[in-house]
N, C-alpha and C positions, 0 to 999 in steps of 0.2 A: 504493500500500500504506500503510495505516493506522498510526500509531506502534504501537497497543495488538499488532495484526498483526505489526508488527517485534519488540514485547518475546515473542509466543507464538515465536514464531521461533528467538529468541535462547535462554530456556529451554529448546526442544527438542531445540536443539542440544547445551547443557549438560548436559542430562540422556544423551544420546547420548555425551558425551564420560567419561559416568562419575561425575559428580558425584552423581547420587542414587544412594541404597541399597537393597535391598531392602524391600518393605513390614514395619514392625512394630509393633505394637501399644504402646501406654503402659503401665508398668510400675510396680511398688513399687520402694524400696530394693531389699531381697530378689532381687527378680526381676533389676534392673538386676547386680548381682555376680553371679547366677547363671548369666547368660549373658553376661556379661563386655566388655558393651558400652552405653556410652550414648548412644540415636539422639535426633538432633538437628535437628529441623526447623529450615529457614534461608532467608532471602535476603538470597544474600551481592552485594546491590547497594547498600551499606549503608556506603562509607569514609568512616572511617576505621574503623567499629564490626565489619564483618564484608565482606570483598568477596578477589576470586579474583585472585592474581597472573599472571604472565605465563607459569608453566606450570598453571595453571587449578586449584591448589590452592587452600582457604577458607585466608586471613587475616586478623586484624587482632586490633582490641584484645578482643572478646569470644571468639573461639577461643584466643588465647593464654590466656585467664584459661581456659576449660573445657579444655582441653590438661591445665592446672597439676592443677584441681580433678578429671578424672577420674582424673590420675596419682595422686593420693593417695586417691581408693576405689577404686586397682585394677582400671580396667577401659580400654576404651580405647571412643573415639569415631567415633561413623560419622552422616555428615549427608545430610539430605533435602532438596533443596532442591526450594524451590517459591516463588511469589510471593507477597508478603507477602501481600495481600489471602484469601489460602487461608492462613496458617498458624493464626490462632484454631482458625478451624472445625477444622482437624484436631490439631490438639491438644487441643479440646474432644472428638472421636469417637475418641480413642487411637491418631492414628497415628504418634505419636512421643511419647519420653518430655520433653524438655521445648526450648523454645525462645529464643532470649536478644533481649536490645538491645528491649524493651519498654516505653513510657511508660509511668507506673505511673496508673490512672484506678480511678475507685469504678467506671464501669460494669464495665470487665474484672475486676475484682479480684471482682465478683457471678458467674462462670464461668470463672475461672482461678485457683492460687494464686499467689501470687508470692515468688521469692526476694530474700534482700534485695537493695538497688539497690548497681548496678555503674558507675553513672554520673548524672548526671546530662543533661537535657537544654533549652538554650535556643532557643528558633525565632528565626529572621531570614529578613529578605528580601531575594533577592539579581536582580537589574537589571542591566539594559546599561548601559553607562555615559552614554550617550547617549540614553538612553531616557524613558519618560514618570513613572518610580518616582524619585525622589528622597528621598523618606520613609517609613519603616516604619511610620510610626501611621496608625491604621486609617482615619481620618480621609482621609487623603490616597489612600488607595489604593479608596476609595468610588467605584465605578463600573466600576473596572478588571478585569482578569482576569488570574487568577493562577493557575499550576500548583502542583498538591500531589501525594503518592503519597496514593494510594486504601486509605481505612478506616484511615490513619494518622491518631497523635496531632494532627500539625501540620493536617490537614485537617480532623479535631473541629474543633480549638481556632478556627479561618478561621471555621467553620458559628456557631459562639457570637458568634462578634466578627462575624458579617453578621447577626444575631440583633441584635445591639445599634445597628448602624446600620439598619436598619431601624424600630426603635421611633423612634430618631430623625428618623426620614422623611429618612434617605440613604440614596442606592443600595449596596446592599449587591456586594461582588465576586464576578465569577463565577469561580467555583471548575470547574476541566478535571483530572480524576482517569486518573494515569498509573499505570503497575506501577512506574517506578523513577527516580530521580533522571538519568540521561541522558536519558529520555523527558520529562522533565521542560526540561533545562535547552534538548533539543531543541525544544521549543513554543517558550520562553522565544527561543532563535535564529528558528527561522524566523517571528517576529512573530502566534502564535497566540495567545499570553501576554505580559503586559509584567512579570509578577513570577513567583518561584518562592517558596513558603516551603517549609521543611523546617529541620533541626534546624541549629543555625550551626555545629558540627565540620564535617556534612558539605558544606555552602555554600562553606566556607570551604575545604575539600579540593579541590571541583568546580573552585574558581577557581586554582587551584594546577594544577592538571590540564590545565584551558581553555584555554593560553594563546593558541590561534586566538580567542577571544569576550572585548571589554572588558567585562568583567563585573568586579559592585562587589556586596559584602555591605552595604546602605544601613542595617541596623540590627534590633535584636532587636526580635521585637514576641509578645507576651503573658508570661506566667509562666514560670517554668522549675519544670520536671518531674524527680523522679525517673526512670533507667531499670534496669528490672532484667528475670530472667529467667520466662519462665511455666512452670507444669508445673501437669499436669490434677488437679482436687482431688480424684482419688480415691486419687494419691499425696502425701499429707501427708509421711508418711516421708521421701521423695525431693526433696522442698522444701526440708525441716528440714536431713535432713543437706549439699544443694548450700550452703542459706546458713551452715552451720557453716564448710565449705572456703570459701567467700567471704571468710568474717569473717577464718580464719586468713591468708589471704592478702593480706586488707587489714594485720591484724596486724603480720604480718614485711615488709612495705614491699613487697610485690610486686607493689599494685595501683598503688601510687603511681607503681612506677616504669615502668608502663605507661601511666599516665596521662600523664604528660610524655614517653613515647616516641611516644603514638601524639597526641595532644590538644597537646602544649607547656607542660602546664599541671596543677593536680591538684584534686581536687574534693572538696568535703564530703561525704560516705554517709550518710546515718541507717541506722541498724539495727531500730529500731524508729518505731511509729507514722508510718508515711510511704504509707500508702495513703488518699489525700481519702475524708473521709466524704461527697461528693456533689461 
């Protein structure tokens, strides 16, 4: 049985146990109050950002902050989970009103709006400790093969940086596209991968977790990103007002004090201009 076969598996079980909601459509402000719920599309395979405790409820640092933020319009929260590689698309055809823990990129920002960022985010690379990765520059990792989650930031970001060793005349790395950072760290084990990239919170959470796998976060490698949350641009309304509750809860130390509970650590926000013009 196939990793991907494992993640369909694992989902349908999740969704059997009650974690997804009923189908609903993307909504206005208006409509969100009117029916006194705000649906959430998710995958919560995402720690420290969003993932499922030991009685199989969504936690972490971006449902605390939408917790805080729908208590203050009034309405309460219900999530959809699905894998991340399906949430754009359905959030782009309205089936939910908006979705959190997003790189902030010019392409999605041309089919999504976005609220302001709730985080930021750094990629690293993380290796067995005995293994053939030693280095996070791109340089070193020419030829190798590396696990990422699929249609994610961190696997753009790989596609541009084997873009550039190629013009160089190096081998570019092969890139193995999972649904989720276990299936991930799973290639990474059974020697189908010698690297995983993805964001370094949650690298750094995996190896906390891991303690069966010598695993080593060997270093960051490209830019760090904004991340924030999306909702479909046919509700501006519903953007405007989530980033006003963001702001206020950056305001009164609320975000901060999440950021060191969930991260160790606290992060700069822009508020404005923070989506790349290309």
């Amino acid at each position: 049985m196939g990793l991907k076969t494992l993640g369909t598996l694992a989902l349908a079980a999740a969704l059997g146990a009650g974690l997804m909601t009923a189908p609903a459509g993307a909504a206005s402000l208006k409509e969100v109050k009117e029916k006194g719920t705000l649906v959430v599309g998710i995958d919560p395979t995402f720690a420290p950002f969003e993932f499922t405790d030991a009685g199989g409820k969504i936690v972490g640092y971006d449902p605390d902050i939408i917790a805080a933020v729908a208590k203050n319009l009034g309405v309460k929260v219900e999530y959809k989970v699905m894998p991340f590689s399906g949430i754009l698309p359905a959030l782009i055809a309205g089936g939910f009103d908006m979705t959190p823990t997003l790189n902030v990129t010019a392409e999605r920002a041309k089919r999504i709006d976005y609220v302001i960022p709730t985080a930021t985010s750094t990629n690293a690379v993380l290796a067995l400790k005995d293994g053939k990765v030693k280095s996070s520059d791109i340089g070193a990792l020419s030829g190798l093969t590396c696990a990422v989650k699929q249609t994610t930031q961190p696997e753009q970001m790989m596609q541009a940086l084997n873009t550039g060793l190629e013009n160089a005349g190096k081998a570019p790395v092969e890139l193995l596209g999972f649904e989720t950072i276990e299936q991930t760290i799973a290639a990474l084990d059974k020697g189908r991968a010698d690297c995983v990239v993805d964001d370094k919170s949650v690298l750094t959470e995996a190896v906390g977790k891991r303690k069966d796998l010598a695993l080593v976060v060997v270093g960051d490698i490209g830019p760090s990103t904004p991340i924030g949350w999306g909702v479909n641009k046919a509700d501006a309304d519903l953007a405007a007002a989530l980033s006003a509750e963001v702001a206020k809860l950056k305001a009164d130390g609320t975000i901060g004090k999440l950021q060191t509970q969930y991260f160790g650590y606290t992060m700069e926000l822009p508020e404005k201009d923070f989506v790349p013009a290309n």
